[in-house]
N, C-alpha and C positions, 0 to 999 in steps of 0.2 A: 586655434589652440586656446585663446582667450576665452573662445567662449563656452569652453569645456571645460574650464579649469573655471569660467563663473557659476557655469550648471551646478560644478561638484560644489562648492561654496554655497549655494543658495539650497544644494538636496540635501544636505554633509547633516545638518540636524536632524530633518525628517527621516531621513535612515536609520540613523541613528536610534532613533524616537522607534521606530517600526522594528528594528532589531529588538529593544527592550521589551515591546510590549507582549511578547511571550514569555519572557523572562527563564530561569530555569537553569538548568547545567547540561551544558553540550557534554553529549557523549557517544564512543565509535562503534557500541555493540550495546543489543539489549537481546533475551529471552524471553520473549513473547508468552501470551499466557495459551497459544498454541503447539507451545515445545523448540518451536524454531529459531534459532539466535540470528538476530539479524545485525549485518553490520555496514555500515555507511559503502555503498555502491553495488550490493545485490540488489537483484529485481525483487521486488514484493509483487507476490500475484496475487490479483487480483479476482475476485469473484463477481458477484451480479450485485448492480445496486438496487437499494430498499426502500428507495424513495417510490410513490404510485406510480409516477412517470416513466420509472427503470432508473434513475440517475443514482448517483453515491450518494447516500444523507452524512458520511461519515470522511468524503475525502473533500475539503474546501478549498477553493482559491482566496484567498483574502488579497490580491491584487498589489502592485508592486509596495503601496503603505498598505498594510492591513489596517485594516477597519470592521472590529466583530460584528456591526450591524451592518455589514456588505459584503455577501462573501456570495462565493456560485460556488454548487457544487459540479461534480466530475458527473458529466453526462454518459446516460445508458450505452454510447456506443464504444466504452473504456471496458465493458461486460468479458471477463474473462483474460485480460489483458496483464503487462507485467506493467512496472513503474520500478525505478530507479531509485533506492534510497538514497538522497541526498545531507540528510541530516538528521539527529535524533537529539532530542532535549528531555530532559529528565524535569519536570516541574511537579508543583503541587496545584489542585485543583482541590477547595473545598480541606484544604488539610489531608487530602490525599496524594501520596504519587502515582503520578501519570506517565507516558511514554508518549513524547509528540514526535511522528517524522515528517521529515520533511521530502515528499517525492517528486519527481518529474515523468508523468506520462507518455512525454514525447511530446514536443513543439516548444514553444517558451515558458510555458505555464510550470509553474509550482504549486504544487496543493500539502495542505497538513491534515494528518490524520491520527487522532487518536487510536494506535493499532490496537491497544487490545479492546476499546469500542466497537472497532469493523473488524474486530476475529469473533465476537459475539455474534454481532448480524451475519457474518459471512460474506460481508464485502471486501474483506482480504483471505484466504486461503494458504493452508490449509486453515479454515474454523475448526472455532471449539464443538466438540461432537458433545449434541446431546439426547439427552433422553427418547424425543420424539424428532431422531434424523429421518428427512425427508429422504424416501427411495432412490435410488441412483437411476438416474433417468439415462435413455438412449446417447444422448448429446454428452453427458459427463463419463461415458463408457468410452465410447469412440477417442475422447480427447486424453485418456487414460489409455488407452491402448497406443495411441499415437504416443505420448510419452513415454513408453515400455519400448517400442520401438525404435527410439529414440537412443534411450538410452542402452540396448540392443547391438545398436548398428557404433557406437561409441566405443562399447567393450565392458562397458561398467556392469552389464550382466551378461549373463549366458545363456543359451537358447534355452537349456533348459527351466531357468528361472524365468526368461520371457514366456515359454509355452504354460508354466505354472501357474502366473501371473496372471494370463490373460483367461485360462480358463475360468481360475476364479471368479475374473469379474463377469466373464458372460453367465457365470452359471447364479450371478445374483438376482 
C-alpha cells in the first residue's frame, strides 16, 4: 500500500504535466466534417492507413506521458477496424479549432486523432467524398453488403430495402 500511494506521489506531477500538454476543452459530442456526430463511447471506424507502410499517419500513441517528438502510429493491421471513443477535446492549433479524440483500438493503447485530419485521408470513415473518389472495389462491396445484412437480420430494414440496396451496390 505504501508503495502505491509513493508511486502516485512521485507520478501525480507528470500526469498532470501530460494531461495539460494538449490542453483544450473536454467535450461529449462533436460533428465531424463527415456529417456524423460522434459522442464519447461510439466506435469510430476505421478505414486503411496512408502511411507507405499501411499504418495510420493520423491515429498516434504518444505513450503513457506524451511526448510530441515520440509518438507510433496505429499499425496496418488496425485496417478497417472500429476503436472506441474515449475522449474529445476541443483545442486550437495555429489559431484554429481542432477536434482531438481520444481512442482505444483494443488492448491498453490509446491513440489521439485529429478526426477531421483522418476523414480527409480516409483513415477514419465514412470520409469526406471527393471529387476524384476512388472506385468501389470488390473487398468494400462485400463488407457493405455484409453490413446490409446486418442490419437486415436486426430489423432496422426490410427485405425489400436490403434487396435495393444490395442491387445497387453490385450494379456499380
Amino acid at each position: 500500500m505504501k508503495r502505491i500511494l509513493l508511486a502516485t506521489l512521485l507520478l501525480a506531477p507528470f500526469l498532470s504535466k501530460a494531461q495539460g500538454l494538449f490542453g483544450g476543452t473536454s467535450v461529449t459530442e462533436y460533428k465531424a466534417s463527415n456529417g456524423v456526430t460522434y459522442h464519447i463511447g461510439d466506435t469510430v471506424k476505421l478505414g486503411r492507413g496512408t502511411k507507405p507502410d499501411g499504418s495510420f499517419l493520423y491515429l498516434e500513441d504518444h505513450g503513457l506521458i506524451p511526448n510530441p517528438r515520440s509518438t507510433r502510429t496505429l499499425p496496418k493491421e488496425f485496417a478497417n477496424a472500429g476503436a472506441v471513443l474515449k475522449s474529445i477535446r476541443k483545442i486550437k492549433v495555429n489559431g484554429i479549432d481542432k477536434y482531438m479524440f481520444g481512442v482505444n483500438p483494443g488492448g491498453p493503447m490509446r491513440y489521439t486523432v485529429f478526426i477531421d485530419d483522418a476523414i480527409e485521408a480516409c483513415e477514419v470513415k465514412p470520409c469526406k467524398a471527393t471529387d476524384n473518389a476512388q472506385p468501389t472495389t470488390a473487398g468494400s462491396v462485400a463488407d457493405e453488403i455484409k453490413k446490409l445484412k446486418g442490419l437486415l437480420d436486426s430489423g432496422a430494414i426490410t427485405k425489400a430495402e436490403y434487396d435495393a440496396q444490395k442491387k445497387k451496390l453490385l450494379n456499380q
